[in-house]
C-alpha positions in Angstrom: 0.0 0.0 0.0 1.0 3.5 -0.9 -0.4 7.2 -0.8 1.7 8.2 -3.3 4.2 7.0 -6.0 7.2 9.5 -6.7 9.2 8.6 -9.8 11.6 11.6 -10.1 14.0 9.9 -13.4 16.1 11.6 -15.3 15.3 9.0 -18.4 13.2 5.9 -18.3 11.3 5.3 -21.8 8.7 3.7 -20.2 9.0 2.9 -16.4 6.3 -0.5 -15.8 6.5 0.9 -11.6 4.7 4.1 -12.9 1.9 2.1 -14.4 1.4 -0.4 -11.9 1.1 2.0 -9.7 -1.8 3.6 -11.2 -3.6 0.2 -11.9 -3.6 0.5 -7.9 -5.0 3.6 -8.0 -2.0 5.4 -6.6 -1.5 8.7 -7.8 1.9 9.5 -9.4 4.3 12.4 -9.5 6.5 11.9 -12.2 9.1 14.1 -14.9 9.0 14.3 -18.4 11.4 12.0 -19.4 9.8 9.6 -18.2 7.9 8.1 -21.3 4.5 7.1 -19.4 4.2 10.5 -18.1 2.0 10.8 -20.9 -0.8 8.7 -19.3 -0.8 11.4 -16.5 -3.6 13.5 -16.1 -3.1 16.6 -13.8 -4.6 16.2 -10.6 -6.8 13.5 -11.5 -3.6 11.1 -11.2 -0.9 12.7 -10.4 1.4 15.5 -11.2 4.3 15.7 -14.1 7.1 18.6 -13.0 10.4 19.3 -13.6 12.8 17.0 -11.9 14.5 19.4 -9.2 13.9 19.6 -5.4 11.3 22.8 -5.3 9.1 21.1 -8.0 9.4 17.7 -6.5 8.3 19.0 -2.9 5.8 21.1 -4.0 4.3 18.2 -6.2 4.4 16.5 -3.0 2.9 18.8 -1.0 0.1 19.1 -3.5 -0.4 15.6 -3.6 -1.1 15.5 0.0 -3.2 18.0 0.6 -5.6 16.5 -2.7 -7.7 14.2 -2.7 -7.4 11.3 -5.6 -10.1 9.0 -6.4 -8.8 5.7 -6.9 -11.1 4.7 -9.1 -10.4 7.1 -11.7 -6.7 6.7 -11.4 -7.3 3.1 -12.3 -10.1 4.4 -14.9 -7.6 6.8 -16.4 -5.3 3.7 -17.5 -7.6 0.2 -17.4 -7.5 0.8 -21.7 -3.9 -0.2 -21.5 -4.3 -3.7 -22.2 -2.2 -6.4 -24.4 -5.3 -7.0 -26.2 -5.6 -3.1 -27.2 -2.0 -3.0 -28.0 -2.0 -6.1 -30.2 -5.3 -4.8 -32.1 -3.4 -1.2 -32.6 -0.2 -2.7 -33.5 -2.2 -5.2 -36.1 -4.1 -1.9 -36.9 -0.8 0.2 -37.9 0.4 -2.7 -40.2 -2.1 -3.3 -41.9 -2.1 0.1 -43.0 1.2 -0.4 -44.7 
C-alpha cells in the first residue's frame, strides 16, 4: 500500500513501476522523461514537473493535501491492455 508513488528519473522510456502504480490507484508524481508520463492527467492522477527539489516538494505537498479518487486513477489507465496494443499494432500494419 501507498499514498503516493514518486518517480523523479532523469530517463526511463517507459517505467512499468509508474503504471502499476496507477492500476492500484495510486497517484503519481512523475518528470517528463519519463515516457509514461504521458498517461498522466493533472490532478486526476498525479502530477508531471520538472525534476528538481522545489518542483518535486511542492508536487508532493500538493499531492497530499488533494484528494485522488482511486477509481479514476485506475479508470484513467484500465485501456492499456495487451489486447488493445495487439489490435493497434495489427491496426498500424495493416495500413502499410
Amino acid at each position: 500500500m501507498a499514498d503516493l508513488f514518486v518517480l523523479p528519473t532523469m530517463y526511463d522510456p517507459g517505467a512499468l513501476a509508474t503504471l502499476e502504480a496507477l492500476a492500484t490507484g495510486t497517484p503519481v508524481i512523475t518528470t517528463p522523461y519519463e515516457g509514461t508520463s504521458e498517461f498522466i492527467k493533472e490532478g486526476i492522477n498525479g502530477f508531471v514537473v520538472e525534476r528538481n527539489e522545489s518542483a518535486l516538494r511542492s508536487a508532493i505537498l500538493k499531492a497530499i493535501g488533494h484528494s485522488f479518487d482511486p477509481f479514476k486513477i485506475y479508470e484513467s489507465i484500465k485501456h492499456l491492455t495487451w489486447d488493445n496494443y495487439v489490435d493497434c499494432l495489427i491496426s498500424h500494419l495493416e495500413t502499410l
